[in-house]
TIFI-443534 format. One record per residue (C-alpha): residue number from 1; residue in one letter; x, y, z. Coordinates in nm, 3 decimals. Each point is the difference from the previous one (the first is absolute). Layout:
# TIFI-443534
   i aa      xx      yy      zz
 NUM  A       X       Y       Z
...
# end
This chain:
# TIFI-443534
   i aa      xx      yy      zz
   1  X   2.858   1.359   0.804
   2  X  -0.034  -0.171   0.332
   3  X  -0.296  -0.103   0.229
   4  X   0.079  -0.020   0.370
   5  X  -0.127   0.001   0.258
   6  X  -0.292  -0.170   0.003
   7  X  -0.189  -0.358  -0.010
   8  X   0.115  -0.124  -0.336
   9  X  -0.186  -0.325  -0.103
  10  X   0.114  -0.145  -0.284
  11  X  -0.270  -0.299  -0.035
  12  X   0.235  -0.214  -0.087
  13  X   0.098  -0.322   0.301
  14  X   0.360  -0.019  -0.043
  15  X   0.062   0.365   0.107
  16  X  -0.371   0.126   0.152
  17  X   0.133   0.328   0.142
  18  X   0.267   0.263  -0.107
  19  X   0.159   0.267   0.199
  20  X   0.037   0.184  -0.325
  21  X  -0.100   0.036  -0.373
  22  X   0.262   0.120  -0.285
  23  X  -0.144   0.110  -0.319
  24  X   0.183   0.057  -0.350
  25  X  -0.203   0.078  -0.293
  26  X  -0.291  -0.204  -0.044
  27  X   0.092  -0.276   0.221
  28  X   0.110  -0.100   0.377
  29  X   0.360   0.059   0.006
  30  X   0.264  -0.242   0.159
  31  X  -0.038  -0.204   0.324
  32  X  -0.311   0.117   0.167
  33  X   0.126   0.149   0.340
  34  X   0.388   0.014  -0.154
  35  X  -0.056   0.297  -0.208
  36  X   0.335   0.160   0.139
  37  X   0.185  -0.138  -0.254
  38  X  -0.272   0.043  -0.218
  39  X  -0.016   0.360  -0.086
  40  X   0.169   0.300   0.012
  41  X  -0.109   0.319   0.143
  42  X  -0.375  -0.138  -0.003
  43  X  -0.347   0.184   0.129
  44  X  -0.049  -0.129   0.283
  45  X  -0.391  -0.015   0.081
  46  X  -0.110   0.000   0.354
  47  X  -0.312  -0.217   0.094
  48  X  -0.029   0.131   0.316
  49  X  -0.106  -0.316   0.129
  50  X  -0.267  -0.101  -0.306
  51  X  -0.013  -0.344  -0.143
  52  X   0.066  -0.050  -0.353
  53  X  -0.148  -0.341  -0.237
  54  X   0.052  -0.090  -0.344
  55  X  -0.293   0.236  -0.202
  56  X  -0.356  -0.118   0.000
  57  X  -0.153  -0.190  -0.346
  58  X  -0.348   0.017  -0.094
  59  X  -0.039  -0.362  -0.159
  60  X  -0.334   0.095  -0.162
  61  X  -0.076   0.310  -0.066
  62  X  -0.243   0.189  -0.270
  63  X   0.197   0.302   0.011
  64  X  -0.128   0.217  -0.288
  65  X  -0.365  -0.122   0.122
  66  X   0.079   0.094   0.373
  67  X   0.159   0.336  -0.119
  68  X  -0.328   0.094  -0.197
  69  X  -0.213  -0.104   0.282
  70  X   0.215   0.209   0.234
  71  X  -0.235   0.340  -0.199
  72  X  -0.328  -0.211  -0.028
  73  X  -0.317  -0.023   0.216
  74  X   0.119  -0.239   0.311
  75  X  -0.279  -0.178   0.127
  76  X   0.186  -0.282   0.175
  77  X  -0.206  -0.057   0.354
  78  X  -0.309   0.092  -0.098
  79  X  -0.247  -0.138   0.248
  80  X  -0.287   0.059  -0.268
  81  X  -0.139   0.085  -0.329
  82  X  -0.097   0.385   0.143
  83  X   0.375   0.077   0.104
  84  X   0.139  -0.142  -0.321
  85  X  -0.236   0.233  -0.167
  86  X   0.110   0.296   0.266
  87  X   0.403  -0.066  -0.104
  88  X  -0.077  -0.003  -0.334
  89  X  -0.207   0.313  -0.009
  90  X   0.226   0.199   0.218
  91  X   0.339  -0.116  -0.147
  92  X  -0.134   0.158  -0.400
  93  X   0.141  -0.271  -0.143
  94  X  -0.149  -0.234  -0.245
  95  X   0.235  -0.278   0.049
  96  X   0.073  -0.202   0.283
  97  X   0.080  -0.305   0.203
  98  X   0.000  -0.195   0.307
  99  X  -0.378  -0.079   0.015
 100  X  -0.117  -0.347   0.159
 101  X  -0.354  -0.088   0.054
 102  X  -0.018  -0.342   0.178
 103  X  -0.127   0.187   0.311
 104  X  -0.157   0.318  -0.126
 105  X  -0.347   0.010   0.171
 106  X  -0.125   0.205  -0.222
 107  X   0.001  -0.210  -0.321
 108  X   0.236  -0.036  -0.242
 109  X   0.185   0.235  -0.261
 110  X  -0.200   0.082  -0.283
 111  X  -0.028   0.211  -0.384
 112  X  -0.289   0.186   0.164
 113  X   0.197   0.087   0.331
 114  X   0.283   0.139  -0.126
 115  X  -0.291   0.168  -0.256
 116  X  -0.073   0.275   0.300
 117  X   0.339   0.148  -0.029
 118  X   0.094   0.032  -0.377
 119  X  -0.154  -0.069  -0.356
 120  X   0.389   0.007  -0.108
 121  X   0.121  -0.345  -0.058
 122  X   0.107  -0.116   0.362
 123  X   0.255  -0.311   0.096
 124  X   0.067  -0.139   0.351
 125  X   0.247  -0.288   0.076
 126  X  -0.072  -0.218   0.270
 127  X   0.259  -0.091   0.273
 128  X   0.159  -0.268  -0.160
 129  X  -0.030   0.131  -0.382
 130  X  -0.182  -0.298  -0.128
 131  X  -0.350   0.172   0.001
 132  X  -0.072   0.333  -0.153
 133  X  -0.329   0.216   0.138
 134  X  -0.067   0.215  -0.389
 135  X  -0.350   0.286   0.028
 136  X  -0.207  -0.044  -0.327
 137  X   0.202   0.237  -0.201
 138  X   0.296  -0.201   0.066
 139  X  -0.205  -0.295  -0.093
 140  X  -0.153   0.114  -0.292
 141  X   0.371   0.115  -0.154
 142  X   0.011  -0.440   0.000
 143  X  -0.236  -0.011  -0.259
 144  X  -0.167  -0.340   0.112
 145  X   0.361  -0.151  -0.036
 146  X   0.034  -0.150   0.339
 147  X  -0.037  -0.333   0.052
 148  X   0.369  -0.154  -0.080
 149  X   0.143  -0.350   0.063
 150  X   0.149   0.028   0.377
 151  X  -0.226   0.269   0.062
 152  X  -0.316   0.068   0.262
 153  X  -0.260   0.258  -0.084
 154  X  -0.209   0.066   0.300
 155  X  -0.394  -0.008  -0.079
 156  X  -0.330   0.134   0.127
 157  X  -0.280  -0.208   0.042
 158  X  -0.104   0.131  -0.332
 159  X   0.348  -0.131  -0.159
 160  X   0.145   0.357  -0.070
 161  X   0.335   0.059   0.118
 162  X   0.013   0.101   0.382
 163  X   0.343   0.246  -0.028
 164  X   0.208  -0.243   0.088
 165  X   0.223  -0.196  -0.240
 166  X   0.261  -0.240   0.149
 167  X   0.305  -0.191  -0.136
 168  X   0.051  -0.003  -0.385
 169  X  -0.312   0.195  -0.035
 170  X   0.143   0.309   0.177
 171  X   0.350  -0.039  -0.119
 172  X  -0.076   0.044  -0.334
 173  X  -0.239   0.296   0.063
 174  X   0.306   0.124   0.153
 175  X   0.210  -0.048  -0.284
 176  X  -0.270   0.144  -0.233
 177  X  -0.136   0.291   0.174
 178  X   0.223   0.098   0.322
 179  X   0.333   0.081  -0.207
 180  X   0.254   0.252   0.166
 181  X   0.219   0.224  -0.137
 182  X   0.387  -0.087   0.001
 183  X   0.041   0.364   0.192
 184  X  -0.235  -0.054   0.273
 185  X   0.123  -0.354   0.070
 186  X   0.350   0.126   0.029
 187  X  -0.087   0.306   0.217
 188  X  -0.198  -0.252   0.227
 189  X   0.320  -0.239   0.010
 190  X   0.235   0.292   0.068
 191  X  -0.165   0.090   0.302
 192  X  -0.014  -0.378   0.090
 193  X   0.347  -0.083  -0.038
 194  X   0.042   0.257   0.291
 195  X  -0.292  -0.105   0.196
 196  X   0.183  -0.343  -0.011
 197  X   0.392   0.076   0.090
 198  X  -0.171   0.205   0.341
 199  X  -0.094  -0.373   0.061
 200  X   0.291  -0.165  -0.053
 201  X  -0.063  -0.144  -0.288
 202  X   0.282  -0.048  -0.287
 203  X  -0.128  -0.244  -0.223
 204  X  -0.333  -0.142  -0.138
 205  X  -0.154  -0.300  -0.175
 206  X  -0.196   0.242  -0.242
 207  X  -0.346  -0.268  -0.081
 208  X  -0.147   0.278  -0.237
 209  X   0.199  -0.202  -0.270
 210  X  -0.082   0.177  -0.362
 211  X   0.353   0.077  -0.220
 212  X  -0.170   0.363   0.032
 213  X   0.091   0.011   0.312
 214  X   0.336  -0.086   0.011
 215  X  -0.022   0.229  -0.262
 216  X  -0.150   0.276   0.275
 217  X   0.288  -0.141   0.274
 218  X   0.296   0.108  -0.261
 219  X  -0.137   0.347  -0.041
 220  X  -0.061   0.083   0.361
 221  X   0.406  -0.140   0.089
 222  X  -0.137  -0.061   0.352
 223  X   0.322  -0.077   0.261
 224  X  -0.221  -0.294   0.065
 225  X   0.059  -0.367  -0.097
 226  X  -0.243  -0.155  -0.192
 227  X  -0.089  -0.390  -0.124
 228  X  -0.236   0.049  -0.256
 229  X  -0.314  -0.263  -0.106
 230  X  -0.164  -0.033  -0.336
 231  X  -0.340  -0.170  -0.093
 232  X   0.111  -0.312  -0.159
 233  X  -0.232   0.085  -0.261
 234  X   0.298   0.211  -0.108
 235  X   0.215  -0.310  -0.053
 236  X   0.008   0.025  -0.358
 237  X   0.131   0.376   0.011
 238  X   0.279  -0.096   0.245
 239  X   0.134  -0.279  -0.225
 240  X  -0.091   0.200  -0.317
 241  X   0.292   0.274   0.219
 242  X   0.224  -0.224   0.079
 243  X  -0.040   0.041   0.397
 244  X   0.069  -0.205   0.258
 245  X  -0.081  -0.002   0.360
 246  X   0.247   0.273   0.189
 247  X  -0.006   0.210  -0.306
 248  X   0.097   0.361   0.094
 249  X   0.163   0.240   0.222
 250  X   0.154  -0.083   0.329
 251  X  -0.312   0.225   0.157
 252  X  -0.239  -0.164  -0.269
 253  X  -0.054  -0.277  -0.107
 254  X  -0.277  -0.199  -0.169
 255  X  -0.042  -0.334   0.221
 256  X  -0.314  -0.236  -0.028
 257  X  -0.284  -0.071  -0.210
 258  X  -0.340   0.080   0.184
 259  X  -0.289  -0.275  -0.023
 260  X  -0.345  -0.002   0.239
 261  X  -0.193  -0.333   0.067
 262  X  -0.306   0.131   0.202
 263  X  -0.110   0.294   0.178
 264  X  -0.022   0.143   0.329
 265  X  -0.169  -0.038   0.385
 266  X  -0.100   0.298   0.002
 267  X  -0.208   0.004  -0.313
 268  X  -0.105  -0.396   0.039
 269  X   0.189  -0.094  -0.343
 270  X   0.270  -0.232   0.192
 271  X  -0.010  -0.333  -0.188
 272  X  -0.054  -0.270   0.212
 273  X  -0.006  -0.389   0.104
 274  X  -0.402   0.022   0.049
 275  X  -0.014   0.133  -0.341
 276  X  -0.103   0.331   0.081
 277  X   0.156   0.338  -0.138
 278  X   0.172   0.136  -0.351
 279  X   0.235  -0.214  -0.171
 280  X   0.239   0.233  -0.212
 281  X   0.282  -0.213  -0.097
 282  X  -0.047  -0.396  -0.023
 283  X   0.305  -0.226   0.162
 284  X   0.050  -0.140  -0.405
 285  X  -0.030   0.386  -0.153
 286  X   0.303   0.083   0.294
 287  X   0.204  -0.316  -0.049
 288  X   0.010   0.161  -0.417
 289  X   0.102   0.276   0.166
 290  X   0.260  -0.075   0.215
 291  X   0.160  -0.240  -0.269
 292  X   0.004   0.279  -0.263
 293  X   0.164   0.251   0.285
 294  X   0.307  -0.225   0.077
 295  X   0.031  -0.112  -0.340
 296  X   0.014   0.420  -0.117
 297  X   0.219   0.069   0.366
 298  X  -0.306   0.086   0.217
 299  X  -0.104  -0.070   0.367
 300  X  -0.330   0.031   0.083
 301  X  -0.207   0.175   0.265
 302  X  -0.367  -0.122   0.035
 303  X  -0.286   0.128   0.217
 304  X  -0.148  -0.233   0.195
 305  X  -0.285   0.091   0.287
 306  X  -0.201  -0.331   0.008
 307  X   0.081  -0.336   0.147
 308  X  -0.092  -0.155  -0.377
 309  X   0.190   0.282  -0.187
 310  X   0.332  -0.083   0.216
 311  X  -0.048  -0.362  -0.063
 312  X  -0.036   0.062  -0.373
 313  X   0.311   0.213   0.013
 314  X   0.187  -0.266   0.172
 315  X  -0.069  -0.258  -0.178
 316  X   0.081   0.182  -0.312
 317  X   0.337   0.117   0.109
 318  X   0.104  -0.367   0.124
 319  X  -0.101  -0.128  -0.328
 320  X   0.196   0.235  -0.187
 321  X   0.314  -0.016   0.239
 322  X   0.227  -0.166  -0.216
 323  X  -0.017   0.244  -0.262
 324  X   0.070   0.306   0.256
 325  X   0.198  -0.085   0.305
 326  X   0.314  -0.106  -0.218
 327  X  -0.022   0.309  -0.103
 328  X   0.016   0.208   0.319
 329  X  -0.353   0.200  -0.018
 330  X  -0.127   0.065   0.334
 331  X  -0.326  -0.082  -0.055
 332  X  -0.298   0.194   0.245
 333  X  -0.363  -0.011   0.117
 334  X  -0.137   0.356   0.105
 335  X  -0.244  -0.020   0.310
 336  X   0.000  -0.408   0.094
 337  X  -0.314   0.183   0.218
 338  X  -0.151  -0.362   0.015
 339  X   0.148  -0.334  -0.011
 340  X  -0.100  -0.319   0.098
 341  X   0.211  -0.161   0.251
 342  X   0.129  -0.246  -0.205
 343  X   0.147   0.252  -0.264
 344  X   0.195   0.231   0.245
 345  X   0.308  -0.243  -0.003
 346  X   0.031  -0.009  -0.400
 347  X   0.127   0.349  -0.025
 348  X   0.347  -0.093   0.081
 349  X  -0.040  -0.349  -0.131
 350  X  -0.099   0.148  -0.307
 351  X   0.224   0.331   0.044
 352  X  -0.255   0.277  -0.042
 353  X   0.062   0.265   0.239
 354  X  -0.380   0.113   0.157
 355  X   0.018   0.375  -0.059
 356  X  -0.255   0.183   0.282
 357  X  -0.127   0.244   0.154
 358  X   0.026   0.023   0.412
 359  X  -0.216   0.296   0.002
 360  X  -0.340  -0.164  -0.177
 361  X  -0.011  -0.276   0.301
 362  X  -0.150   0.277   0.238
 363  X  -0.191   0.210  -0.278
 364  X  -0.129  -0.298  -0.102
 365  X  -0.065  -0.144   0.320
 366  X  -0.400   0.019   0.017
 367  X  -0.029  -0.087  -0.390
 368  X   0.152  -0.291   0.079
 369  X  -0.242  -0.114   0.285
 370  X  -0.321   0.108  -0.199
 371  X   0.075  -0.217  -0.345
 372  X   0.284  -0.251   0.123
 373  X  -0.143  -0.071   0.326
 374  X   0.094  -0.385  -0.070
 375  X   0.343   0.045  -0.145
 376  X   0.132   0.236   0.293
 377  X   0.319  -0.224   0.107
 378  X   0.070  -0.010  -0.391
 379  X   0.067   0.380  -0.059
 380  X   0.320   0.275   0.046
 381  X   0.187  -0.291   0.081
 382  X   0.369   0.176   0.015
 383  X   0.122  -0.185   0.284
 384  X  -0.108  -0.346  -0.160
 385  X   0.178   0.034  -0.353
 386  X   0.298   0.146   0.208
 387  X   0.069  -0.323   0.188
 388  X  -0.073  -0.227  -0.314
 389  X   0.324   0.194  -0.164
 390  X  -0.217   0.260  -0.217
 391  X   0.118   0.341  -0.107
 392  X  -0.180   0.274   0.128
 393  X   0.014   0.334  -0.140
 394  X  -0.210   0.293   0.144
 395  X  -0.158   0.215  -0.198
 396  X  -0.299   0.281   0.041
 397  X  -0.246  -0.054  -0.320
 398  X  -0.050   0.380   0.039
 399  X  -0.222   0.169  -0.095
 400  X  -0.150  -0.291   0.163
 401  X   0.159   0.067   0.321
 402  X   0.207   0.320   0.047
 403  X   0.391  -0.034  -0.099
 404  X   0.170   0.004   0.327
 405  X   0.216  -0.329   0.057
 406  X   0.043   0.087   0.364
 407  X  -0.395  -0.018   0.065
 408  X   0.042  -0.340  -0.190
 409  X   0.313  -0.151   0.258
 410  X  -0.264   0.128   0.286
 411  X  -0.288  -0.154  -0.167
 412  X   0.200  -0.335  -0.029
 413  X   0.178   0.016   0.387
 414  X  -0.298   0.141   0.194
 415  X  -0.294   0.049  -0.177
 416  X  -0.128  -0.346  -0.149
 417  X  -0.321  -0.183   0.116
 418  X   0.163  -0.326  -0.009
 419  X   0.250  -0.011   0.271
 420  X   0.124  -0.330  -0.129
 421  X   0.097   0.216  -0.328
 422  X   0.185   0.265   0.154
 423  X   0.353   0.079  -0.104
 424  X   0.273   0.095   0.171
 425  X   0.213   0.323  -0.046
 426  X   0.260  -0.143  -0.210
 427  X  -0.200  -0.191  -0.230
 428  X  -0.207   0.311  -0.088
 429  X   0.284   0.199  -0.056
 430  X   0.144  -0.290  -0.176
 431  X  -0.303  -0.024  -0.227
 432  X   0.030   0.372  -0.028
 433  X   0.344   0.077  -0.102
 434  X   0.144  -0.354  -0.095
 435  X  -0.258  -0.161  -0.119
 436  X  -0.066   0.210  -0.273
 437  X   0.361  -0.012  -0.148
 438  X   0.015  -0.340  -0.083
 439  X  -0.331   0.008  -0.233
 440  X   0.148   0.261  -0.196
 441  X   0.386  -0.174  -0.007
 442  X   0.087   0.273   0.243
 443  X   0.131  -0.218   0.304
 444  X   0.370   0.124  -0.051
 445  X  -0.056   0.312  -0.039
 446  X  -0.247   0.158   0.195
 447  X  -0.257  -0.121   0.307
 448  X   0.315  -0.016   0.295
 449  X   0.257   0.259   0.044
 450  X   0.317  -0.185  -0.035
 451  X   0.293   0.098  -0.210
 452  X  -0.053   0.011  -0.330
 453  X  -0.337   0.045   0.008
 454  X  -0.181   0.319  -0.140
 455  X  -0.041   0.275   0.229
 456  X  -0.397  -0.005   0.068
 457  X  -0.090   0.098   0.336
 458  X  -0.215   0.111   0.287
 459  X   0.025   0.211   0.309
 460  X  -0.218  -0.078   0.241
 461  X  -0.076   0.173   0.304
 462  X   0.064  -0.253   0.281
 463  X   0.086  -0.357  -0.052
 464  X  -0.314  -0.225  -0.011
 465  X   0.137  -0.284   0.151
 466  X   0.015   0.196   0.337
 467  X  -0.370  -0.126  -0.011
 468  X  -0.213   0.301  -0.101
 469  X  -0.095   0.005  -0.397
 470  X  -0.146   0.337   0.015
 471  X   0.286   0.135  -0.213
 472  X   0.059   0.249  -0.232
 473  X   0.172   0.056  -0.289
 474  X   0.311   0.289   0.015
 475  X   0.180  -0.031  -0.358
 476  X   0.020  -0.243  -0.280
 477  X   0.279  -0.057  -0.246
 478  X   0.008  -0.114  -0.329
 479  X   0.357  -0.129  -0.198
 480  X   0.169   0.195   0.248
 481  X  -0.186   0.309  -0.017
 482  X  -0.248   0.161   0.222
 483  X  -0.328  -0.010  -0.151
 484  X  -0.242   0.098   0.329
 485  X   0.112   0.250   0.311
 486  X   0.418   0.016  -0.074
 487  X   0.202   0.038   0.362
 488  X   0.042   0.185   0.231
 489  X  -0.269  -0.079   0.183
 490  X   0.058   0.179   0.342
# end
C-alpha cells in the first residue's frame, strides 16, 4: 500500500519528512517518497492531511500487572483514607491499586480500615506497587511469615502489623497468596493489547519479567512487539536452556535480566546518600550479577529510584565493563529518579542508557518537595543526561502511571516542574520511538520509517509540530498490518 497525503515524519535527520510511504509486507518498501517504481497496482491510503510517526514504544511497562489492574478497585487520587474506603466499597472488588497516603488527612491505610468492608481476605496495591494495604484476613492467610530480608512490615505502637507490608515483604505475600489464574491474566492482556494499539503503541519493554510470562505472551499471539525481562534470579534456568538474549520470535523476544537496588518515593524505600531508605540489591551482589549475565549472553536492567541506589548501580556496571561492553549488551538503569550531579555524566561514559519515565516528574511532583526538599535540582533530570551523551528511553512504569506514550512526550515537552529539564519535541519522540530500539538491538529495524525498516506505524490526527500536542491517535499498524481503526477514515 501507499500513504499520501499527509505529514510523514520519519524521525530520522537525513530525510525528516516524506511526501509518501510505500509498504510491502512487513517492512517500508523502496525509496520513501519514490514508491512509483516501487509497486504495482498498490492501495493507495489517503491521509487526508494527518501526520504519520514511526509507532510509539512503552520502554517500561508491567503489562500483565496494568492489564489486571485495568478490572481492579482504582483508587489512584484519593484525597483521603474515607474515599479510598468509598472506591473500594462501591467498585465490589476485593483487589485493588493506586492507593498513596503521604497526604491522606485522615490517617493512614490500615487491617482494621479495610476491616469495615469485608472479612474476605482483602489486597490493595499502592501507586507505585512497592507497598501492599492487606485487611486481617488477608493478613492472617501470612501466618506470622512476614518479616523477609528487603522487606518493611508496618507496625502499631503495640508492634502488630499495621496492613501495610512494603518491598520484599509484600512481594513475597504476593507470590504466596495473590496468585492468578493463567485465563484471567490472558483475558486481562487481550483486552490490553487493544487498549494499547488505540494509543499508538506497537511495542513494549514488558518489566513483569517471569519465563511464565513469556510463556502467557506466546499464547495470547498479540500483533504487538514485545522485549521481554526476567528476574536474574532465573539465571540458572536460562543457561540450564540454552538461551541467550534476543531469544524468540520477531514479535517476542526474551531481552534482559531484571534486578532492583532500592525502593520507591512514593513509599519512602529509595536508598539513599544520607543513609536513609531500603537497600534491596548491594553494588557487590549487582556487580555478581552483571558479570554472570554477560558471561551467560545477558544485559541487564536494574531499578534504581535513590541517589545511593544509582550510584551503587553505576559503580557496579563500570567495574564490570570489561567483561560486557566487548560483548555488545546494552546495559540499563530503570528510573535514574535521583542522581547526584556528579553521576549524571557517567551514563554515557559508562554506556548505560537511563531508561525513564516523563510522566512520574509531574505525578510525582509534590512527593518530591515533601521528602527531597534538599535534593530538588538532583531529580527527573532528562535534559541533563541528554547533553552529557546519555540514552534516554521513555517508558510509562504502568500500572504506575497509565500506558499512554503520548501523555509521556507531553509530560516531558510541557508538563515538567523543572523548566531547565524540559525536552524538546524531537527528543521525546526520539526517546519514544528510537530510543527504545537500540536497547533491544532494534535500531535497524524498527524506531524510523526508512526503507527497510518494519512497517510499525501511527496516524495521528494533526501534525504536532504545528505547535499544539493535544493530539489524538487515528490508526496504528503493526508489521504492516492494521492493528487499531483500519482506513478510510472520512
Amino acid at each position: 500500500m501507499i500513504l499520501e497525503n499527509g505529514t510523514i515524519r520519519t524521525l530520522d535527520p537525513s530525510l525528516p519528512l516524506a511526501r509518501s510511504l510505500a509498504i510491502a509486507g512487513d517492512r517500508i518498501a523502496g525509496g520513501v517518497g519514490t514508491h512509483e517504481t516501487v509497486l504495482a497496482s498498490p492501495e493507495v491510503v489517503d491521509l487526508g492531511g494527518r501526520c504519520v510517526l514511526p509507532g510509539f514504544t512503552d520502554s517500561h511497562v508491567h503489562f500483565p500487572t496494568w492489564a489486571l489492574a485495568q478490572r481492579q478497585a482504582k483508587l489512584d487520587g484519593c484525597a483521603s483514607l474515607a474515599e479510598a474506603l468509598d472506591r473500594i466499597r462501591s467498585s465490589g472488588w476485593e483487589r485493588g491499586f493506586g492507593w498513596r497516603d503521604a497526604e491522606w488527612p485522615d490517617g493512614p491505610p490500615t487491617r482494621q480500615a479495610l476491616d469495615t468492608i469485608s472479612s474476605e481476605p482483602m489486597a490493595m496495591w499502592s501507586k507505585d506497587y512497592h507497598s501492599l494495604w492487606l485487611n486481617s484476613a488477608a493478613l492472617a492467610l501470612a501466618g506470622g511469615d512476614l518479616d523477609v530480608e528487603g522487606g518493611v512490615v508496618e507496625r502499631d505502637a503495640n508492634g502488630d502489623p499495621t496492613g501495610v507490608l512494603r518491598e520484599e515483604s509484600a512481594w513475597q505475600f504476593k507470590d504466596k497468596h495473590l496468585t492468578v489464574p493463567d485465563d484471567e491474566y490472558l483475558d486481562a492482556m487481550r483486552a490490553g493489547v487493544k487498549l494499547v494499539h488505540a494509543r499508538g503503541v506497537t511495542c513494549v519493554h514488558d518489566k513483569d519479567g517471569w519465563l511464565g510470562a513469556a510463556g502467557l505472551w506466546q499464547q495470547l499471539e498479540p500483533q504487538l512487539r514485545v522485549w521481554q525481562s526476567v528476574p536474574a534470579t532465573q539465571l540458572p534456568e536460562l543457561r540450564d536452556l540454552s538461551l541467550r538474549s534476543g531469544f524468540g520470535s520477531p514479535l517476542l523476544r526474551i531481552g534482559y535480566l531484571k534486578v532492583f537496588m532500592d525502593g520507591t518515593l512514593g513509599s519512602q524505600t529509595a536508598w539513599m546518600l544520607d543513609g536513609s531508605g531500603v537497600r534491596i540489591t548491594s553494588g557487590e551482589e549487582l556487580a555478581e550479577i552483571v558479570r554472570a549475565g554477560a558471561e551467560a549472553g545477558w544485559p541487564v536492567g536494574v531499578h534504581a529510584i535513590g541517589d545511593r541506589a544509582n550510584r551503587e548501580a553505576l559503580d557496579a556496571f563500570e567495574a564490570t565493563r570489561d567483561v560486557w561492553h566487548p560483548r555488545g549488551l546494552r546495559q540499563r538503569i530503570e528510573h535514574a529518579q535521583c542522581l547526584a550531579p556528579v553521576d549524571v555524566a557517567r551514563f554515557a561514559k559508562i554506556g548505560v542508557a537511563a531508561s525513564v519515565q516523563f510522566t512520574h516528574a509531574p505525578s510525582d511532583e509534590q512527593l518530591a518537595k515533601r521528602f527531597w526538599p534538599e535534593k530538588l535540582d538532583c531529580v527527573y533530570s532528562y535534559r541533563s543526561l541528554l547533553h552529557s551523551g546519555a540514552l534516554l528511553a521513555n517508558g510509562s512504569d504502568a500500572p504506575v502511571e497509565e500506558l499512554d506514550p503520548w501523555a509521556g512526550v507531553v509530560a516531558a515537552v510541557l508538563r515538567h516542574w523543572r523548566d531547565d529539564q524540559r525536552l524538546t519535541l524531537d527528543e521525546a519522540l526520539h526517546a519514544t520511538c528510537v530510543a527504545p530500539g537500540w536497547l533491544s538491538h532494534d535500531e535497524r529495524v524498527r524506531g524510523t520509517l526508512l526503507p527497510g525498516r518494519a512497517a510499525d506505524l501511527v496516524v495521528l490526527d494533526k501534525d504536532p509540530f504545528e505547535g499544539d500536542l493535544d493530539v489524538q491517535v487515528v490508526a496504528t499498524m503493526v508489521a504492516g498490518r492494521w492493528v487499531h481503526n483500519p482506513p478510510p477514515w472520512g
